[in-house]
C-alpha positions as CSV (number, residue, x, y, z in Angstrom):
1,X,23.0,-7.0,22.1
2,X,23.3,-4.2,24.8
3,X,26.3,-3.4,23.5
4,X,25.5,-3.3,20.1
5,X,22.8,-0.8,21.0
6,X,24.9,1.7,22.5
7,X,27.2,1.8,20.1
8,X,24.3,2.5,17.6
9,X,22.9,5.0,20.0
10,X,26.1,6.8,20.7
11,X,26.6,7.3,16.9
12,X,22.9,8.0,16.6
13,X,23.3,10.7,18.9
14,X,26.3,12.3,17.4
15,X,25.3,12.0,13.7
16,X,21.3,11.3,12.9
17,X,19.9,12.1,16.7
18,X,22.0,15.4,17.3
19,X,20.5,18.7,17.1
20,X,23.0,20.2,14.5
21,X,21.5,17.4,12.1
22,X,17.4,18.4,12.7
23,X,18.5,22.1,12.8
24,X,19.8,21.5,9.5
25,X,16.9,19.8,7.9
26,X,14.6,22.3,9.6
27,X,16.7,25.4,8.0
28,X,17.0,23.8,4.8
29,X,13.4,23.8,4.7
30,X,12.9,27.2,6.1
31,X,15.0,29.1,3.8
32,X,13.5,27.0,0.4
33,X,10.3,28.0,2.0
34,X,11.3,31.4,2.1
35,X,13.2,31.4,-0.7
36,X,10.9,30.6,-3.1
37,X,7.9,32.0,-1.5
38,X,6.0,29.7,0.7
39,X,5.2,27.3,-2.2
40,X,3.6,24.6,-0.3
41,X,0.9,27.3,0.4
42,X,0.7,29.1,-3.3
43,X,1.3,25.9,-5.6
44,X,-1.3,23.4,-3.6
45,X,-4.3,24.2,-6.0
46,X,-1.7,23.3,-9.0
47,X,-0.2,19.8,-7.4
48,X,-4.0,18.5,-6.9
49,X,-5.1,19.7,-10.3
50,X,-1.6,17.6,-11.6
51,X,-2.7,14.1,-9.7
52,X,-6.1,14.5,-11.4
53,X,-4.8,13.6,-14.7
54,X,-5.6,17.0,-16.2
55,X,-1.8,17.1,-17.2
56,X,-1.1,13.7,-17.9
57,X,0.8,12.7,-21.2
58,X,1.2,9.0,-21.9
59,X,3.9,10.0,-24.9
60,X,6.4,11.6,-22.6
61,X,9.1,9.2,-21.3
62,X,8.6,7.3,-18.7
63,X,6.6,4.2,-16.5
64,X,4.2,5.6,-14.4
65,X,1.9,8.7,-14.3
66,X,2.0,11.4,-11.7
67,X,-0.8,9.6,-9.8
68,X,1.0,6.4,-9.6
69,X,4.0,7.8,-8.5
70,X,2.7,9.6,-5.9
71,X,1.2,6.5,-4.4
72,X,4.6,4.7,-4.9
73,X,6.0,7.8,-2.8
74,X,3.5,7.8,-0.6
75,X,3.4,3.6,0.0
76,X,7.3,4.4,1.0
77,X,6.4,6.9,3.8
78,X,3.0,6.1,5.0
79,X,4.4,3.4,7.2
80,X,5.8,2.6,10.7
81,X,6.4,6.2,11.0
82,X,2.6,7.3,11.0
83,X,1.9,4.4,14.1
84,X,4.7,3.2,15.9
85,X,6.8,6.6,14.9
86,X,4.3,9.0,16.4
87,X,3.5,6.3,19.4
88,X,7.9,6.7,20.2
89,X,8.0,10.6,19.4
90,X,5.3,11.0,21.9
91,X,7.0,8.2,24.5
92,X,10.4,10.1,24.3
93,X,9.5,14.0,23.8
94,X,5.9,14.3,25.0
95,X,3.0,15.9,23.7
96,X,4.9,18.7,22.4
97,X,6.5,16.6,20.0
98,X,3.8,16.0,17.8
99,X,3.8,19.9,17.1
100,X,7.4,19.6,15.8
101,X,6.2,16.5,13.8
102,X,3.9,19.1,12.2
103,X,6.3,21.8,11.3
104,X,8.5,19.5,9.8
105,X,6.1,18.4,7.6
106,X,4.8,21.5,6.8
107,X,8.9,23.0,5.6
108,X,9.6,19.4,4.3
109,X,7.0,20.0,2.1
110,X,8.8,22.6,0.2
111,X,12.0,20.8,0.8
112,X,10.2,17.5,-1.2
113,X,9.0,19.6,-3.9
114,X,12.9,20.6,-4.3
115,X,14.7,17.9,-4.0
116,X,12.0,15.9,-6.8
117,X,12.2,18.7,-9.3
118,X,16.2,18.3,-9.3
119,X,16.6,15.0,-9.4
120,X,13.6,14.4,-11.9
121,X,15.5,17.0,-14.4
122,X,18.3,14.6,-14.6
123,X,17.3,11.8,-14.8
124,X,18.2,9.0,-17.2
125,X,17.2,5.8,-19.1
126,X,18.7,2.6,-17.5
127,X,20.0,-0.5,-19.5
128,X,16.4,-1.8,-18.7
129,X,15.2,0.6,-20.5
130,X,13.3,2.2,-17.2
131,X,13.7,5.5,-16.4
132,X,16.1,5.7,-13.3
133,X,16.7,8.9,-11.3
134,X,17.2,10.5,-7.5
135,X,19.5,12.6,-6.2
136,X,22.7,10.5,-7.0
137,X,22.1,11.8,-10.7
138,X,22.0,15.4,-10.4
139,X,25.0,14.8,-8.0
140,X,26.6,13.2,-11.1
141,X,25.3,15.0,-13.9
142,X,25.4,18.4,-12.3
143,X,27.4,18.9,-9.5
144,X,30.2,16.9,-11.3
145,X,30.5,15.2,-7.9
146,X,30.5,11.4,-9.0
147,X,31.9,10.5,-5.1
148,X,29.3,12.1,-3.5
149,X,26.5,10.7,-5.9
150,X,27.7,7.1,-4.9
151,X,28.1,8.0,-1.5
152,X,24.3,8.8,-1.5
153,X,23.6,5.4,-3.4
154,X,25.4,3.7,-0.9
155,X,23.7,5.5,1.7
156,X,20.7,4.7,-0.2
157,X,21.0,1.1,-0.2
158,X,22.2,1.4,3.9
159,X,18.5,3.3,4.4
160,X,16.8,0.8,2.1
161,X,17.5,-1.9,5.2
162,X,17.1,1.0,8.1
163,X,13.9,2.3,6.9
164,X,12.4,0.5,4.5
165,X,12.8,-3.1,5.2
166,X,13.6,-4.0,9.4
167,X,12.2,-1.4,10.8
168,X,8.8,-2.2,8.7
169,X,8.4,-5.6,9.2
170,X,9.5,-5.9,12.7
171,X,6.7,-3.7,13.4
172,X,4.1,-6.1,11.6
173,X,5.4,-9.1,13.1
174,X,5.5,-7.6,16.8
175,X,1.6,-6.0,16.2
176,X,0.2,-9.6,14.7
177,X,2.0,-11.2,17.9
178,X,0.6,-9.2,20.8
179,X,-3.0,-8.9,18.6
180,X,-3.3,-12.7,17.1
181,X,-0.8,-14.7,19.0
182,X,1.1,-15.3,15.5
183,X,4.6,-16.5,15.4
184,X,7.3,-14.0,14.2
185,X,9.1,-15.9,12.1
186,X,5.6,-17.2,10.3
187,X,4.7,-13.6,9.8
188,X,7.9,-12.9,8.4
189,X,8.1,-16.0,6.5
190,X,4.7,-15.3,4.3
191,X,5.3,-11.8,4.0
192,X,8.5,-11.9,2.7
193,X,7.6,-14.4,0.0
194,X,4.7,-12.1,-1.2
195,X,7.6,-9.7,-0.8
196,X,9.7,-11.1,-3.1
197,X,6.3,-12.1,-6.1
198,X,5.9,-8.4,-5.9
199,X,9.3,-6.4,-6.5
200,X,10.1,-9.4,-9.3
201,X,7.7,-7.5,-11.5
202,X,9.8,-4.2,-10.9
203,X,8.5,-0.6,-11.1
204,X,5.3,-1.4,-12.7
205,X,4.2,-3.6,-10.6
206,X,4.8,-1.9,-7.4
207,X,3.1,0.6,-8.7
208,X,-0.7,-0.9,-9.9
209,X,-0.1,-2.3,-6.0
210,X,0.8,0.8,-4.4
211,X,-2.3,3.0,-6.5
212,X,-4.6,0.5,-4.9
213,X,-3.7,-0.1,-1.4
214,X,-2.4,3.1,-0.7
215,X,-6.0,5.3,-1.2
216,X,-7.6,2.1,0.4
217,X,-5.4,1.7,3.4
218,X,-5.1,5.5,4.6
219,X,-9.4,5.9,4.5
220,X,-9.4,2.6,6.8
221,X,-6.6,3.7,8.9
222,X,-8.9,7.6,9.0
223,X,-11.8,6.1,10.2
224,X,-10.6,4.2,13.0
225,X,-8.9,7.1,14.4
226,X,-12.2,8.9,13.9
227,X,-13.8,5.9,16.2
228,X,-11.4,6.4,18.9
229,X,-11.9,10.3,18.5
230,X,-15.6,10.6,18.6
231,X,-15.4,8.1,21.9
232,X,-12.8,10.5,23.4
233,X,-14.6,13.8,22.3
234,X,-14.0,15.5,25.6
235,X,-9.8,14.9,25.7
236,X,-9.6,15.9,22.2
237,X,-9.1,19.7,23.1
238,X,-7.3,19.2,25.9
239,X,-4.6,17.1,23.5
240,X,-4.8,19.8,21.3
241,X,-3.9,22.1,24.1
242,X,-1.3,19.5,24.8
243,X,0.6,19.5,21.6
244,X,0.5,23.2,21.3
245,X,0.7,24.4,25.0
246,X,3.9,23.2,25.8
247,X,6.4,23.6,22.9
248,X,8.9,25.9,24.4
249,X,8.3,24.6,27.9
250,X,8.8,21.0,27.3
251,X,5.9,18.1,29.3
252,X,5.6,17.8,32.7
253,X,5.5,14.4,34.2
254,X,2.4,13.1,34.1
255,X,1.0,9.4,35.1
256,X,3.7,7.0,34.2
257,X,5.6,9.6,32.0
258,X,8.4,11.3,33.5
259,X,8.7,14.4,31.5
260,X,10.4,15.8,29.1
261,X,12.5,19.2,27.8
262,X,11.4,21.4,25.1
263,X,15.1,20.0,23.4
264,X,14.4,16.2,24.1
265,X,10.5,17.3,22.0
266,X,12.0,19.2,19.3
267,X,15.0,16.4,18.7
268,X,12.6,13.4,18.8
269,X,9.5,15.4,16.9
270,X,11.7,16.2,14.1
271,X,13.5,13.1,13.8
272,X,10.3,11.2,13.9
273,X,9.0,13.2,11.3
274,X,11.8,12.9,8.8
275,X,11.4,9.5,9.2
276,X,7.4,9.6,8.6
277,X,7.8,11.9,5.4
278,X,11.4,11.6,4.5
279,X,11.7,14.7,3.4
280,X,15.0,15.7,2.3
281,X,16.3,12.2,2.6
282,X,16.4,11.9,-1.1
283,X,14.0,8.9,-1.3
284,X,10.6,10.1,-3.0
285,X,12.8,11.8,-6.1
286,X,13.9,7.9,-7.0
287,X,9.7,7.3,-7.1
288,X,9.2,10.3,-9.1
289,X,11.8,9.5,-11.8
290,X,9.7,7.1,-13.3
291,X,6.7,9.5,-14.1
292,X,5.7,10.4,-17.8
293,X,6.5,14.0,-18.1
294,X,8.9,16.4,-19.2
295,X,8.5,19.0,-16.6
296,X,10.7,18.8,-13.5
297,X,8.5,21.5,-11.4
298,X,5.2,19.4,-12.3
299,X,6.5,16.2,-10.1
300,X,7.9,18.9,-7.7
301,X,4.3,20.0,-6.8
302,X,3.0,16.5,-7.0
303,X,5.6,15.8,-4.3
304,X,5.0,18.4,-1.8
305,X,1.6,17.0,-1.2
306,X,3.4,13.7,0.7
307,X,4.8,15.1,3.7
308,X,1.0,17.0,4.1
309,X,-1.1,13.8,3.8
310,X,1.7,11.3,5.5
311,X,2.6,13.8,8.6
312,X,0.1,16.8,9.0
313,X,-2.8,14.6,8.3
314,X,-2.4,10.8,9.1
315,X,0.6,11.5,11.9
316,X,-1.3,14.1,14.0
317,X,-4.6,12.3,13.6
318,X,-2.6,9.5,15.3
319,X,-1.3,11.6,18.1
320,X,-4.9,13.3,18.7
321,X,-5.6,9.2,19.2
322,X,-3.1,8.6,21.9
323,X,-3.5,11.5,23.6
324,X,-7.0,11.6,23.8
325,X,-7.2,7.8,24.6
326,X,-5.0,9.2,27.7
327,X,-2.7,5.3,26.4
328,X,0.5,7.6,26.3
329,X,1.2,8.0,29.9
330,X,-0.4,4.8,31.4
331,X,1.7,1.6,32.2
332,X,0.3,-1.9,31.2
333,X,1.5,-5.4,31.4
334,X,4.0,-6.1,28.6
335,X,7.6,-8.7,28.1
336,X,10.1,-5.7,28.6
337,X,12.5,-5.9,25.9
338,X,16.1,-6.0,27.0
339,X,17.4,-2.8,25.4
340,X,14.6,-0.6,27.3
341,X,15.8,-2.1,30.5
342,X,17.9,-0.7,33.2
343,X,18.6,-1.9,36.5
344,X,19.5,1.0,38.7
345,X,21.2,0.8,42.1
346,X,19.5,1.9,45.5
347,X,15.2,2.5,45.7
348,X,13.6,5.2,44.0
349,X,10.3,6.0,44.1
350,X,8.1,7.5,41.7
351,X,5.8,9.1,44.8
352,X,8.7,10.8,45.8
353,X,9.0,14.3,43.9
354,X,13.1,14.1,44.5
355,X,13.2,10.5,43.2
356,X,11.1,11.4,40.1
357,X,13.3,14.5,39.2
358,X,16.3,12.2,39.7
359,X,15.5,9.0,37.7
360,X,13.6,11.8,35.0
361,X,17.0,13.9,34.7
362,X,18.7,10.1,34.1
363,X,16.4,9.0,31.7
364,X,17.1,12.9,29.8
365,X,21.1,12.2,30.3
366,X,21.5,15.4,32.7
367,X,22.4,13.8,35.6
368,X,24.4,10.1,36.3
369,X,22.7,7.7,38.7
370,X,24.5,4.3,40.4
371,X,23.8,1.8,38.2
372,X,23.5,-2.3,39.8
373,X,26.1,-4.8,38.7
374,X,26.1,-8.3,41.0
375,X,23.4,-11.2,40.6
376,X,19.9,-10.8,41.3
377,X,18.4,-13.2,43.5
378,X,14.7,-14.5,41.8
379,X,12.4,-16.7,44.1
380,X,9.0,-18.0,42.2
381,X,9.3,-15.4,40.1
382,X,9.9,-12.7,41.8
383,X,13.1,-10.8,42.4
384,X,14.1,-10.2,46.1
385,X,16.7,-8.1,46.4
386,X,15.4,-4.7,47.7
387,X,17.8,-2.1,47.3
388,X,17.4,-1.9,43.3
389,X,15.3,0.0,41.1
390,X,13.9,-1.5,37.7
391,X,13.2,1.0,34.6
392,X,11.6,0.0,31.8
393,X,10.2,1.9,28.6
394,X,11.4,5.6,30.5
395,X,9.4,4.5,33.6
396,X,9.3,2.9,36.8
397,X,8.9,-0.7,36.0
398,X,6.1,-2.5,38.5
399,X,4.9,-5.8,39.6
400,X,8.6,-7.3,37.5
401,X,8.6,-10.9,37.3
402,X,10.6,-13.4,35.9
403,X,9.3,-16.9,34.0
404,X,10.8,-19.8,32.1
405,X,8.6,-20.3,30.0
406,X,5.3,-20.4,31.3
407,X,6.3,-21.2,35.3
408,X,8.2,-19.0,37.5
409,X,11.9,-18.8,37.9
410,X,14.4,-19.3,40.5
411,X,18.0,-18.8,40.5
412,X,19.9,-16.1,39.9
413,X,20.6,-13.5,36.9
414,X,23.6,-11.3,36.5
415,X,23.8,-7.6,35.6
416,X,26.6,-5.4,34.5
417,X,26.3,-1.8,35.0
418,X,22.7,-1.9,34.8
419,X,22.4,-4.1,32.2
420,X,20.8,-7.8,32.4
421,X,23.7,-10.1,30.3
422,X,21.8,-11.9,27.8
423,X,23.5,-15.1,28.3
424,X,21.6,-15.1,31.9
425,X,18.4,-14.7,30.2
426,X,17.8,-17.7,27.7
427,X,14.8,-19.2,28.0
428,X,13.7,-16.6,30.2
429,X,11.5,-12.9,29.9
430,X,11.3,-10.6,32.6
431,X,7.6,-9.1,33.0
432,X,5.3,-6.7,34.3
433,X,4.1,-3.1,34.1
434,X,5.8,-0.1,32.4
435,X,4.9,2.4,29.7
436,X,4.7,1.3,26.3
437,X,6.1,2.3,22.7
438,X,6.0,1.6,19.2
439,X,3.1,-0.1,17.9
440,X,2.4,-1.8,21.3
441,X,1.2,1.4,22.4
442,X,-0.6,2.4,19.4
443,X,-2.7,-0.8,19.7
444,X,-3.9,0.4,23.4
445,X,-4.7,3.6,22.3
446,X,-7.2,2.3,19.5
447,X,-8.8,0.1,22.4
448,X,-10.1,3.0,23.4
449,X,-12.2,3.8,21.4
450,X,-16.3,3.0,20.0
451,X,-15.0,-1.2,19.1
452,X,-13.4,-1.8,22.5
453,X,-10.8,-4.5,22.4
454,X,-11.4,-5.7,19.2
455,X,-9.9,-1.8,18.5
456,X,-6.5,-3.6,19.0
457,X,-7.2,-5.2,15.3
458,X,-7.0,-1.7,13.7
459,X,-3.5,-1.3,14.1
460,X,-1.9,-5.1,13.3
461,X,-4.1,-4.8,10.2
462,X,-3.1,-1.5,9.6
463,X,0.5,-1.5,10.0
464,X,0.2,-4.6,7.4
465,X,-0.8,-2.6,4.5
466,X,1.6,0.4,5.9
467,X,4.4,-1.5,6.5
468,X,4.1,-3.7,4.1
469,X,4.2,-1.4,1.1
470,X,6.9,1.2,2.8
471,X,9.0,-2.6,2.5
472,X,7.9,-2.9,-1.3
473,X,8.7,0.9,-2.0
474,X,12.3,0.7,-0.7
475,X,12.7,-2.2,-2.8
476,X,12.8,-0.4,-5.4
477,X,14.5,2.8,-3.9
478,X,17.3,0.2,-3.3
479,X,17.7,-1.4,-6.3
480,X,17.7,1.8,-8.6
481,X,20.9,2.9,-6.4
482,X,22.7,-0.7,-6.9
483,X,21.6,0.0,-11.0
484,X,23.4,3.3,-10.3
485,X,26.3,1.8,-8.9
486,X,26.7,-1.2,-10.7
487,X,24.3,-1.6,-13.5
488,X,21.1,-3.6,-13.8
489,X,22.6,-6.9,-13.6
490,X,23.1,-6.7,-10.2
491,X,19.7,-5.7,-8.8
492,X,18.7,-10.1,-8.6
493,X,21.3,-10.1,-5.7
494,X,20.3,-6.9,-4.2
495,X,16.9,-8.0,-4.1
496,X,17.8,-11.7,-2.7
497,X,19.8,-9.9,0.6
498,X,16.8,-7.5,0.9
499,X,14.4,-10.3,0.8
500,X,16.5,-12.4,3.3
501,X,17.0,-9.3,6.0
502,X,13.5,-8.5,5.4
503,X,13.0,-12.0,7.3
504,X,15.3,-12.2,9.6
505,X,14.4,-8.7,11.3
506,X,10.6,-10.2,12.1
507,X,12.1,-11.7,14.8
508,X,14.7,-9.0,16.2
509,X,15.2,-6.5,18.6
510,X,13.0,-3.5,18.2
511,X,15.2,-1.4,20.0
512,X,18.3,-2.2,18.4
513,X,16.8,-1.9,14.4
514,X,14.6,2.1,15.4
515,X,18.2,3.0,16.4
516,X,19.7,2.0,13.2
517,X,17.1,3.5,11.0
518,X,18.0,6.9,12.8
519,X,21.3,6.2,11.5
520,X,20.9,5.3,7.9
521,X,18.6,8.3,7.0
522,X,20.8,10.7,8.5
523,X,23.6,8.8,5.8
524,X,21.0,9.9,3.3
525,X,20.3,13.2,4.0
526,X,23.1,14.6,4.7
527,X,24.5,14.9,0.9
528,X,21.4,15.8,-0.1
529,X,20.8,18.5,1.6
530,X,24.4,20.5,0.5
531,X,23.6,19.7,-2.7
532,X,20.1,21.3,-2.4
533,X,21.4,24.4,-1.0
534,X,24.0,24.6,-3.5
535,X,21.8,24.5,-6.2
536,X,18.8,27.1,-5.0
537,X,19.2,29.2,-7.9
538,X,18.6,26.7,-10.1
539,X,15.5,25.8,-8.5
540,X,14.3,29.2,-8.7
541,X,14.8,29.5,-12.2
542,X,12.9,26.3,-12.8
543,X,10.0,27.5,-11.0
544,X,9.8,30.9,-12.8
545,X,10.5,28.9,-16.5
546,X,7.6,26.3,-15.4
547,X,4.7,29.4,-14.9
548,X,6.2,31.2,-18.0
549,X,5.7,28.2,-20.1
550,X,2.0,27.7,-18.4
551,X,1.0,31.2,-18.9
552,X,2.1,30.7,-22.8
553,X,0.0,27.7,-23.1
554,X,-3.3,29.0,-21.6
């Protein structure tokens, strides 16, 4: 498994995690933005007056109306990303990170409204007789680039797994474990047979679900950051001052947190925030297809309102909560998961200002450290060798002990190169206290706050609806590439294998699937960003024909 994950992380760092990849989905934003005039600032009045109905024409082609397929969009980002996304960006980059979250957003909106209005003008009728679209058909249609359109479906079907189905579902059964005691695999089991009931009923149905629980589940999710803000009143300008006061200096460390670069924030804010809003991953344009309209540029403005209520208002409102809860940088008993585990060779300690910058420049890969490979020696529990020091979550790990089930173990457990072997550890978890991540931490954040500990229900109950209809989204993201690819016939066995890894990732490594999700959008966006870029002018024409057409008709 440790293996596994470096191999994902070394290829995650090269392809989805390296800065060449967020500089280009930051630039790509930045010059539409510029391009076509900042139209995430002049066309926002239009996209609300679009989602109102005023527009709305039930003879045009099409399944769903501009409404509905924003809340299908929206089900497929508002997610993970939003708790257990801005929890990580914030454990790896700091503060500072959220602020990058934010300016992603805030081009991605332009680059949504882009990417939509392209793919929605070529769109076609399937042999379902639903209308199918996304950026693999104006890759066909347009660019006369067939190999790169099915690269992107196959990319597509990749990210349906990466983002929309492990990544979401590992989250909800890890939250209703640490918050109800609930089995994994029983989570997993029920959800993925309501799973299935729903995306049976195809496009339709997903949507009547998502235009329900989506309004529903982001005003629940609102006010119980509001409780944890209004408790915290006094930290909330200070995390302001947080997320905006360091961006070009990077975080200091701070409590349990051992810092972090102005690099490591920008990498991890923006990657974090592509994969909150997925702008530019080509995802939302497949939602947006199936809307009943003629006009690309409509949907386009309909779509640039996603990345502003998934990441500039639901992600920061989460980060004011973690911040403010002061959750981020304090350590708390947890099970360390193996892949956030290192066992390092010799005694640091965190008390020592030469240690810290040591173990911190580790944990940033600037500097090598000796890392422990021989047995460890475990008596009751606890692990006696001295000269080692254990890391979990990016911090000094504390009070580490070892059971077997419920009673303390003694033996022996080997380690190569810092890593514990996994055939040492069955029927064993190594304990104690270390910063947390991911939802975990998200959960302690909202304990915080005016309901206490029954605050640690918010986010289980939360990531549920989240999660749950990301999963039911990307069904359908999914299955419209495989009807691309191979027809509709095919989508029963697409939807079987996404059913079944839907299951099975309830009860996997959290590590191991956030690493692969990192992978699989970058798959995604890659081709269709160069086809964005090469087809600016187009877009530009669009936009100028669409106000033409509106002035003539006033």
């Amino acid at each position: 498994m440790h293996k596994l994950n470096d191999i994902l992380s070394t290829i995650d760092a090269h392809f989805g995690g390296a800065q060449w990849f967020v500089l280009l989905l930051i630039g790509t934003g930045l010059f539409f933005t510029v391009y076509l005039k900042f139209p995430q600032i002049r066309f926002f009045r239009q996209a609300l007056r679009i989602i109102s109905g005023k527009y709305d024409d039930k003879n045009h082609q099409g399944d769903t109306s501009h409404f509905q397929a924003l809340s299908t969009a929206l089900s497929g980002t508002i997610g993970t990303g939003n708790i257990a996304g801005v929890a990580l960006a914030i454990h790896l980059g700091g503060p500072s990170a959220i602020f990058w979250m934010l300016l992603t957003a805030f081009v991605g909106m332009t680059t949504k409204m882009v990417e939509v209005t392209l793919s929605h003008k070529y769109r076609e009728k399937a042999g379902d007789g639903t209308m199918a679209g996304g950026p693999m058909y104006y890759m066909k249609n347009r660019l006369k680039l067939p190999w790169m359109a099915a690269l992107f479906a196959i990319a597509t079907i990749i990210s349906s797994f990466g983002t929309g189905s492990l990544p979401q579902i590992n989250s909800i059964s890890n939250a209703m474990f640490s918050s109800f005691g609930i089995n994994h695999i029983i989570t997993g089991g029920a959800l993925a047979v309501a799973l299935a009931l729903i995306i049976i009923g195809g496009i339709k149905r997903i949507a009547k679900v998502s235009e329900r629980l989506v309004p529903f589940m982001s005003v629940v999710y609102v006010l119980g950051v509001l409780s944890v803000l209004i408790w915290n009143y006094e930290n909330i300008v200070p995390s302001v001052v947080a997320i905006f006061g360091n961006i070009f200096s990077g975080t200091a460390a701070t409590g349990g947190f051992l810092g972090a670069t102005m690099a490591f924030a920008f990498n991890r804010g923006v990657n974090r925030g592509l994969f909150s809003n997925e702008a530019g991953q080509g995802s939302a344009p497949i939602a947006h297809a199936s809307v009943k309209t003629e006009e690309p540029v409509s949907e386009g403005m309909v779509a640039l309102l996603e990345p502003f209520i998934d990441t500039i208002i639901i992600c920061f409102f989460t980060g004011l909560t973690l911040l403010s809860s002061g959750a981020w940088n304090e350590k708390y008993e947890n099970v360390f998961q193996q892949a956030d585990l290192y066992v390092l060779a010799g005694q640091y300690s965190e008390n020592n200002p030469e240690d810290l910058g040591k173990v911190a420049d580790f944990l940033l890969k600037k500097q090598t450290l000796p890392l422990f490979s021989g047995q460890l020696t475990v008596k009751g529990g606890e692990i006696v060798d001295g000269d080692i020091t254990v890391i979990h979550a990016r911090s000094f790990a504390e009070d580490v002990h070892v059971k077997e089930g419920s009673r303390p173990f003694s033996g022996t457990i080997n380690v190569n190169k810092g890593r514990i072997e996994l055939s040492a550890l069955e029927g064993l978890h190594i304990s104690g206290k270390s910063l947390l991540h991911s939802a975990t931490l998200s959960s302690e954040a909202f304990k915080k706050g005016f309901f206490g500990d029954w605050g640690k229900f918010i986010i289980p109950l939360s990531l549920l609806l989240f999660a749950f209809t990301t999963s039911v989204a990307w069904s359908y993201y999914g299955d419209r590439a495989v009807t691309f690819l191979w027809g509709s016939k095919y989508v029963k066995y697409y939807h079987i294998i996404y059913v079944i890894g839907f299951f099975i990732a309830s009860f996997t490594d959290t590590t191991i699937i956030w690493t692969f999700s990192g992978i699989a959008i970058a798959l995604m966006t890659l081709p269709n960003l160069f086809g964005l870029l090469f087809l600016h002018k187009e877009m530009k024409m669009l936009v100028n024909e669409y106000w033409a057409n509106m002035k003539k008709n006033e």
